[in-house]
C-alpha positions in Angstrom: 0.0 0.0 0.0 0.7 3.8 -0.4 0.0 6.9 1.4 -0.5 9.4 -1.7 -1.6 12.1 0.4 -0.3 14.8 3.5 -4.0 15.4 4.7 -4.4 13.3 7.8 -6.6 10.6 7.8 -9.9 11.3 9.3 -11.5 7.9 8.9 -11.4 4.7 10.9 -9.9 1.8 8.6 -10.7 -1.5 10.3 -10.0 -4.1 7.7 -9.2 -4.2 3.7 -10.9 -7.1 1.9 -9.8 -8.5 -1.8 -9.9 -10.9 -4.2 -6.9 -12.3 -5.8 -6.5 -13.8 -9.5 -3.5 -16.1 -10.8 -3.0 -19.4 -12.9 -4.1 -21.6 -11.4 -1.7 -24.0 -12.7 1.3 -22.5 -11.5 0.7 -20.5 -7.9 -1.1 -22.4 -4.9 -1.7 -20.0 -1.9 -0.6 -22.3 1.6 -1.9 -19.8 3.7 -3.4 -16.2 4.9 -6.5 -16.3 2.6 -10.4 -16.7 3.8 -11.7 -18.6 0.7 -10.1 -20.2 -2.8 -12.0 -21.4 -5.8 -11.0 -22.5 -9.2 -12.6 -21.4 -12.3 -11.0 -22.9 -15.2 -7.2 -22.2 -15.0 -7.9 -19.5 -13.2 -7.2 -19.4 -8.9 -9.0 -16.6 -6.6 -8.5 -16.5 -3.2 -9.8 -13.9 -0.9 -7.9 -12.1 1.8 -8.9 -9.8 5.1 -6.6 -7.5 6.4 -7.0 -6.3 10.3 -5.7 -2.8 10.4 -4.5 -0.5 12.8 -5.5 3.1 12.0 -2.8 4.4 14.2 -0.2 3.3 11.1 -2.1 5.3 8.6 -2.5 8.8 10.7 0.8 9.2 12.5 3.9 6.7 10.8 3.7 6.9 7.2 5.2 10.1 4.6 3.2 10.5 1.8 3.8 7.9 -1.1 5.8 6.0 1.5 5.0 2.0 0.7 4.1 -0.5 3.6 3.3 -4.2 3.4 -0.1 -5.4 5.4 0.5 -8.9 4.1 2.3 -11.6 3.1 0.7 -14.4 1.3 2.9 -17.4 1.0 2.6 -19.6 -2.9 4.1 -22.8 -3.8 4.9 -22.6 -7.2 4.4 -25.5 -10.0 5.5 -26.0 -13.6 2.1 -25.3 -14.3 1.0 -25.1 -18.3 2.6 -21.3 -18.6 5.8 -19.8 -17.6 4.0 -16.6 -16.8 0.9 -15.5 -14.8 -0.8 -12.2 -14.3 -1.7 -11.5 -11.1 -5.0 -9.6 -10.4 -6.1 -7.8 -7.4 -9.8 -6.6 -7.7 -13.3 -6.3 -5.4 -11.0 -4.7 -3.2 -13.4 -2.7 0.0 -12.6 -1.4 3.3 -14.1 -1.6 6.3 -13.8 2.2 7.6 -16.1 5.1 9.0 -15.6 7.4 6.0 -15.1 7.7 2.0 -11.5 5.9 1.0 -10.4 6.0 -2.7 -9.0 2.5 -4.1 -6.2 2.1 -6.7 -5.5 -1.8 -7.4 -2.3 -2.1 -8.9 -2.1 -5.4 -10.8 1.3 -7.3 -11.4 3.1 -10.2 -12.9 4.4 -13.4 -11.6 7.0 -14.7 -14.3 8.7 -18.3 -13.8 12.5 -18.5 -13.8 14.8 -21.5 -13.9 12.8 -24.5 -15.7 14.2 -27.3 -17.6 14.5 -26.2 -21.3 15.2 -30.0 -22.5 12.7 -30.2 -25.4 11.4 -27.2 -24.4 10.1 -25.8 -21.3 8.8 -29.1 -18.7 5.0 -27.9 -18.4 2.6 -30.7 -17.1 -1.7 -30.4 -16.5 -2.3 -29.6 -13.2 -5.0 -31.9 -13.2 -1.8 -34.4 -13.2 -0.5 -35.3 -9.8 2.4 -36.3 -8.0 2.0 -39.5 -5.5 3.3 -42.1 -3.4 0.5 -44.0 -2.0 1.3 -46.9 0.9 2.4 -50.2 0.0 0.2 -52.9 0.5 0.2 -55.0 2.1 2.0 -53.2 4.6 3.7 -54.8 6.9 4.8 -56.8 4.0 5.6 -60.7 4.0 6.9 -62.0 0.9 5.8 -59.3 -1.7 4.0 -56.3 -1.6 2.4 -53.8 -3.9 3.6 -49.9 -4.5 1.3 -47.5 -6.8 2.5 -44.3 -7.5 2.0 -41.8 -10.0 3.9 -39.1 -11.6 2.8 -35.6 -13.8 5.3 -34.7 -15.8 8.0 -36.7 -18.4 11.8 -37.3 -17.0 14.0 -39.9 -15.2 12.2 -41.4 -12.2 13.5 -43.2 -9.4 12.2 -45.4 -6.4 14.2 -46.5 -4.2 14.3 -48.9 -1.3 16.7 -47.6 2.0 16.9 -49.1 5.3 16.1 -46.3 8.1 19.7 -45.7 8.1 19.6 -44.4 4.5 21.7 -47.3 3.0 20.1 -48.2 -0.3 18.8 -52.4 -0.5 17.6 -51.9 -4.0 16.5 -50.0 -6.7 12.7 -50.5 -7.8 12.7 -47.7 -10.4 15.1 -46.0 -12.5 13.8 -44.8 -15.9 12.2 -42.0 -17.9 8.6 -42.3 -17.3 5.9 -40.0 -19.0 2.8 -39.0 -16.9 0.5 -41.4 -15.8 0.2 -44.2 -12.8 2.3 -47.0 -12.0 2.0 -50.0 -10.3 5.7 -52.3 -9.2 5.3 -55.4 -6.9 8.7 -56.0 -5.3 9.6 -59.5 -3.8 10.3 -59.2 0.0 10.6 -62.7 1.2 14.5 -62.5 1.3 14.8 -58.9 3.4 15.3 -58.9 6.9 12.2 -57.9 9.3 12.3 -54.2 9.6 11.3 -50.3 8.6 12.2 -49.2 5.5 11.7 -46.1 3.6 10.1 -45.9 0.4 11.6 -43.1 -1.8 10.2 -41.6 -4.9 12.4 -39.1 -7.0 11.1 -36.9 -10.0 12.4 -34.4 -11.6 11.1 -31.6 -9.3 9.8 -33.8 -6.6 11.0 -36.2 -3.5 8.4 -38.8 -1.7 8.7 -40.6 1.3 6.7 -44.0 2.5 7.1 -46.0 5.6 7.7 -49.6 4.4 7.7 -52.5 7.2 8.9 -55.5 6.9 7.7 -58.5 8.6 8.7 -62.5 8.7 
């Protein structure tokens, strides 16, 4: 926010409300929003802002900029590289007549894989690790898992201590779901630790072992 004026402030500002508007496919909000909904490719989320007045009348110079918010994202690979970000509905809860300027921005992507061209996946696509089954496991057991976006995959098998047993997976895959059934009968009785590695992506499953 701005203060774009000297006049003191003679209302009471209680709260700002807004909506935001990104691609859906590349930002996901984890937290300080009231409500989220998807409308195509398109994510809005809602925020409210507490306020204290007492930082608009006596600590800010005019055009002096302030943060009243910090919305944390996790970023995917999404199906751009670019997104525009949209503020708008924006109201505030005061005792007086407030002018609103929404200034709009853009979120651009850095750093992707450009082997055969940027690594974009649906974002209907997902990455998972489900639990093996059965589980504790006796002499074989079942390990579905599923990956959204093309590039060398690994699973691995470690013993709690990190030591890899064996390797389960280790190829280029292309979205979709999987299924391996590994033969257990020869392992000692113990915990071990699943581990899925994508290109972008790390998984972890508790795997036990018992004769």
């Amino acid at each position: 926010m701005n203060k774009i004026s000297i006049e003191e402030l003679n209302s009471n500002i209680n709260s700002i409300t807004t909506k935001i508007k990104f691609n859906s496919t590349l930002l996901k909000p984890i937290g300080n929003f009231i409500s989220d909904k998807i409308i195509g490719k398109e994510r809005i989320i809602e925020v409210e802002v507490p306020l204290n007045n007492d930082l608009f009348k006596n600590t800010l110079n005019e055009n002096q900029q302030f943060t009243i918010l910090k919305i944390p994202f996790v970023v995917g690979l999404g199906n751009d590289t670019i997104s525009n970000i949209t503020i708008e509905q924006t109201t505030i809860n005061s005792s007086g007549n407030i002018a609103i300027f929404e200034n709009n921005t853009v979120f651009l992507l850095k750093g992707y894989c450009n082997e055969g061209g940027p690594r974009l996946f649906d974002s209907e696509g997902e990455i998972n690790l489900t639990q093996n089954y059965p589980n504790p496991a006796n002499e074989f057991t079942n390990i579905d898992f599923s990956v959204s976006e093309s590039g060398l995959t690994k699973l691995t098998l470690n013993d709690i201590y990190g030591i890899n047993i064996f390797q389960i997976e280790n190829s280029y895959l292309i979205p979709g779901k999987y299924n391996r059934l590994i033969d257990t009968k020869n392992l000692p009785s113990g915990v071990y630790n699943l581990i899925l590695n994508t290109p972008t992506v790390t998984l972890i499953k508790r795997l036990i072992i018992f004769h």
